[in-house]
N, C-alpha and C positions, 0 to 999 in steps of 0.2 A: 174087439169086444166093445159094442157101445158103452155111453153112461146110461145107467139106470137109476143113481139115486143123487138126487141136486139137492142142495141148503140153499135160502130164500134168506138174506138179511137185509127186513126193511123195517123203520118204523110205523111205515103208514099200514093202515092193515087190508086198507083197501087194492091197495098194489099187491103186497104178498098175496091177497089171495087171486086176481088177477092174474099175477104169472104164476102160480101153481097151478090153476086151470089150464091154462095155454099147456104148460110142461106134463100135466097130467095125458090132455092131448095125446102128447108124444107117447104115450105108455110109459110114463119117469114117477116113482117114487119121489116123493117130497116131503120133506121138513123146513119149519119154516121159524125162525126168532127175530126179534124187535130191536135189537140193538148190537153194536161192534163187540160189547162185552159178551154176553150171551152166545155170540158165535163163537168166541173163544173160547167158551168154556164149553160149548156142545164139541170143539174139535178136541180138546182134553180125551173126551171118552169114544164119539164115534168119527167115523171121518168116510165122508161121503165123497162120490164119484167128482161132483164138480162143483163152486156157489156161483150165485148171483149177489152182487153185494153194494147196496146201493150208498152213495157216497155222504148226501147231508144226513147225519143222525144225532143226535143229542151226546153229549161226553164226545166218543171217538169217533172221527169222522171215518169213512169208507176206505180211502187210502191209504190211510196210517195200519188198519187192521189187517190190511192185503199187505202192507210192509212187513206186517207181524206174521204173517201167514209164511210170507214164503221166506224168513228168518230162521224161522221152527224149522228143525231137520223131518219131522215127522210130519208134517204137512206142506211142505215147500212143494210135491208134487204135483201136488191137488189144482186144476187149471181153475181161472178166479176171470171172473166178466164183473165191470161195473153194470150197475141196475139203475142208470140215475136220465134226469132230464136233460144234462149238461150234454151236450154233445159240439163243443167247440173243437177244434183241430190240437188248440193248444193242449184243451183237456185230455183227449185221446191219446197226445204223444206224454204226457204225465203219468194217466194212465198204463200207460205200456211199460213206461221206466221204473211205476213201482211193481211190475209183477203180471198187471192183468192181459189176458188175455184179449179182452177188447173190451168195446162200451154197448150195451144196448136199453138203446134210447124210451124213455117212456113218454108215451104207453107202447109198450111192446105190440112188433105186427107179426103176423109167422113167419114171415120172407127171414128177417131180419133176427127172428129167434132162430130157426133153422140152420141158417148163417153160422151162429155163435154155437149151436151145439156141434157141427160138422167139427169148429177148431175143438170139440173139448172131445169128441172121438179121437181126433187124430194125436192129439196130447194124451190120454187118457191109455190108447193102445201102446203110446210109446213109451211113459212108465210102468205096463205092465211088463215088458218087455224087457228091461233092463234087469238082472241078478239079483233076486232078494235079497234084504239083508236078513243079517240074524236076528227073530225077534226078539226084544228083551222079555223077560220075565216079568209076568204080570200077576201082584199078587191076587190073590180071590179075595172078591169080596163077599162076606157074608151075605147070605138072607137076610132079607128083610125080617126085622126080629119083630116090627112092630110099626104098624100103621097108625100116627097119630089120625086126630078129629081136621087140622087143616090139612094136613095132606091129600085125606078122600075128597075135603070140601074145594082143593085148588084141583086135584083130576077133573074133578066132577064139573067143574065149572068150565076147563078147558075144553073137557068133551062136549058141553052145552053149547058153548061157545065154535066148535067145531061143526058142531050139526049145525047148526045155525048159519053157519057163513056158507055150510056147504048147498044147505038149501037154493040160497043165496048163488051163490056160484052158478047153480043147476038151470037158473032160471033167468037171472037178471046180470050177471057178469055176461056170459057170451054175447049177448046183446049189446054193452055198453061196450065191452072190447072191440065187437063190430065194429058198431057205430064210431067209435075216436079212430080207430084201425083206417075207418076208408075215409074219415075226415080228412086226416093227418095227408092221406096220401093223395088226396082229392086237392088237398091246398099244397102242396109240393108239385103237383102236375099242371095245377092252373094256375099258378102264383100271378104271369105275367097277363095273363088271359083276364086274369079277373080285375087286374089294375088299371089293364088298358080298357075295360068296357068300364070301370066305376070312372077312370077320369075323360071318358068319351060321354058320360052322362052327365056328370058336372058338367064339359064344356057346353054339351045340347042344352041344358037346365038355363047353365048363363047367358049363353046366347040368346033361348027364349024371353027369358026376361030382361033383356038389353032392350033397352029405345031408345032409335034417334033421338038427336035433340031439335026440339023442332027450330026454325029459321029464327022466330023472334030471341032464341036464347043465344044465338050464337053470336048476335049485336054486342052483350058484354064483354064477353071473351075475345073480340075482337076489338072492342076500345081498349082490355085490359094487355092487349097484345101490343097494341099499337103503342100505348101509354108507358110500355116496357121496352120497346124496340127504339120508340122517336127519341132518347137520352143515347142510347149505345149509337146508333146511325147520324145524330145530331154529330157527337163526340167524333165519329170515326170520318165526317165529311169535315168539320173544323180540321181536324189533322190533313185528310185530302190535301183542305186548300192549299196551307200552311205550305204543305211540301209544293204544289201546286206555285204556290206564289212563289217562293223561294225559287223553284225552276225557272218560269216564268220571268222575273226579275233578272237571274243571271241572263237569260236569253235573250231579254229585251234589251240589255247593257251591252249583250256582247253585238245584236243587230246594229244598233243606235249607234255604236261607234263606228260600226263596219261603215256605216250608210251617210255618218258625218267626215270619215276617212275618207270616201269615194268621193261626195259630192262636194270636200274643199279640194279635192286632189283636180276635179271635172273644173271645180270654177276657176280654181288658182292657172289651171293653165288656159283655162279660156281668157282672162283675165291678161295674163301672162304676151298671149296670142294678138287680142284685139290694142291692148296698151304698143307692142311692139308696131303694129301697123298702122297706127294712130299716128306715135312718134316718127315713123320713118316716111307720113304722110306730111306732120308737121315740119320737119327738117326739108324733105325736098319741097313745102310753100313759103317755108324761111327762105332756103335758097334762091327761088326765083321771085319774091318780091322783093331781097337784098339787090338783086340785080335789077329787078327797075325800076329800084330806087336810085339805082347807082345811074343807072341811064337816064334816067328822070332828070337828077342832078348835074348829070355831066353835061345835058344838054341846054339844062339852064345856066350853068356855070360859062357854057360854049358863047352862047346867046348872049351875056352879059360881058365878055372879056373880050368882045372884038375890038373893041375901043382901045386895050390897055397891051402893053408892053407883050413879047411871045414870051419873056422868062418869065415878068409876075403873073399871063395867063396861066405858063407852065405850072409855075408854083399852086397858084389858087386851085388849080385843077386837080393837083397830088393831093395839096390839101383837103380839098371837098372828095376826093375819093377817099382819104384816109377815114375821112367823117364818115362818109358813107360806110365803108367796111367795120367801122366801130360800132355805127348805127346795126348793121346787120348781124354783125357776133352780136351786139347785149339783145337783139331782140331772140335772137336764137337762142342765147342763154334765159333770158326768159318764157319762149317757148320750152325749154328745157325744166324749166323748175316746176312748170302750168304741168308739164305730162308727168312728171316725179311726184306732183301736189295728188295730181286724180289717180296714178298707179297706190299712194298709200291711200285714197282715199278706200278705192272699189276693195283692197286688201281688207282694210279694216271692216266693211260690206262683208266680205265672202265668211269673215270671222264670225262678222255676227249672224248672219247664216247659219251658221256651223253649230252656235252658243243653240239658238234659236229650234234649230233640227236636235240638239240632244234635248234642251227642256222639252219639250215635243214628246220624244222616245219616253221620258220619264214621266209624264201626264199621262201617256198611251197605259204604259204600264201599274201608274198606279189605278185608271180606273176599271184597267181590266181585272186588279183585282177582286 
């Protein structure tokens, strides 16, 4: 057994009558009240097949009344849809935990109403289904003994009021439900479509009105570049050097000794070399001008002792050789001091060499700084 008869609890009146047209639609009875209280009290006396029951309302909000709803033994049955704008996940599962049956979203579309009435058939048939209970006893209420003057004047107005909206409804609701109906769903279908051609017209827009910068401006910006970069690259070639020199330095210290090692090592033995064949030139011309010296003398000594005794020639002859061979050692011994005077000389030469080759390395390197 479908629903036939739905309760509408919204403030606004524009919405209630909105989805009472939709629901009429359907072939659904409708009644409709303005506030949480209001609904309360219309389910006190009659109790319809299913509500709509929208959440922000003045006093008792929507949720709280649906809590009250299905608290009541005598209406707990009743399947209950929120009527609101909220349709966030969090909301929906709030929703659910106090009672409702679902949310549907305003402004209502019929995909999405049809939806919610399918669950309030399926709930609907299935508490009719279940074992009646025993009704209570309800007492009767009298007839109306007596119609005041506000009474006629609040029917009257409501039914003024009724015609009016329905006019309304007949004429200019199905239109405007149209119309948000295929908005809503026109901007759900092309959400991404329409963002991507509004930010594809900005970029065209900007683009357009982008210009070069013509050659003469770009003169600033490149002093102002330069004027920013020549501190940092100033900065960052001092440190260069720095580390630069510092390498530099060790390297020239460590060549400079290499090259004054090798070349006192080169002179000291050439040195070494030429002194020894010097000396052992000057020893063997010691030796043979000792000897003709000594022939020199013995001949003259010869020459001059014919005359005198064979033992004082004897004599004078050992003697003048002794002389001679004294003569020959001190002169040898003084050739000997002459080649010791020049070996420390060239020594003290290959030193200063040496001094000479590292100042050198240390000139080289400071102005290769």
């Amino acid at each position: 057994m479908p629903v036939r008869h739905v309760l509408v609890v919204d403030d606004s009146k524009s919405a209630r009558l909105m989805l009472r047209k939709m629901l009429q639609g359907f072939g659904m009875t409708v009644d409709t009240v303005d506030s949480a209280e209001e609904a309360l009290s219309y389910l006190r006396d009659q109790q319809p097949d299913a509500i709509f029951m929208d959440h922000t309302m003045p006093c008792m909000d929507g949720l709280t009344a649906v809590r009250q709803i299905k608290s009541t033994p005598a209406t707990a049955s009743i399947p209950v849809a929120m009527y609101t704008s909220k349709d966030e996940p969090s909301y929906q599962d709030e929703a659910q935990a106090a009672g409702a049956v679902g949310v549907l979203s305003k402004p209502a579309i019929p995909e999405t109403l049809g939806t919610i009435l399918e669950r309030f058939n399926v709930l609907f048939d299935a508490a009719n289904l279940s074992p009646p209970s025993s009704p209570e006893p309800v007492a009767a209420t009298p007839a109306a003994e007596g119609v005041t003057a506000n009474q006629v004047g609040a029917i009257a107005l409501e039914k003024a009021e009724q015609v009016f909206y329905e006019a309304i409804e007949a004429q200019v609701l199905p239109l405007i439900n149209d119309v948000v109906a295929k908005l809503r769903q026109d901007v759900e279908t092309s959400q991404q479509e329409t963002c991507g051609r509004i930010a594809g017209r900005i970029c065209a827009e900007q683009l357009a009105a982008w210009q070069p910068p013509e050659p003469r401006e770009v003169q600033p910006s490149e002093a102002a570049l330069r004027a920013q970069m020549l501190p940092l690259m100033e900065q960052r070639l001092e440190t260069y050097r720095r580390e630069a020199r510092a390498d530099f330095e060790e390297l020239a210290r460590e060549v400079a000794g290499q090259v004054c090692q090798h070349q006192l090592h080169d002179l000291s033995n050439r040195l070494v070399r030429q002194l020894s064949l010097r000396f052992a030139e000057a020893t063997q011309k010691a030796g043979v001008d000792a000897r003709e010296a000594a022939e020199n003398v013995a001949r003259e000594m010869v020459s001059q002792a014919t005359v005198a005794a064979e033992a004082t020639a004897t004599q004078a002859a050992v003697a003048q050789a002794d002389a001679a061979a004294a003569a020959a050692e001190q002169t040898t011994r003084q050739l000997w001091a002459d080649a010791q005077h020049d070996l420390r000389r060239r020594v003290h030469l290959a030193a200063g060499w040496a001094a000479a080759a590292g100042v050198g390395a240390s000139v080289l390197a400071y102005v290769l700084r």
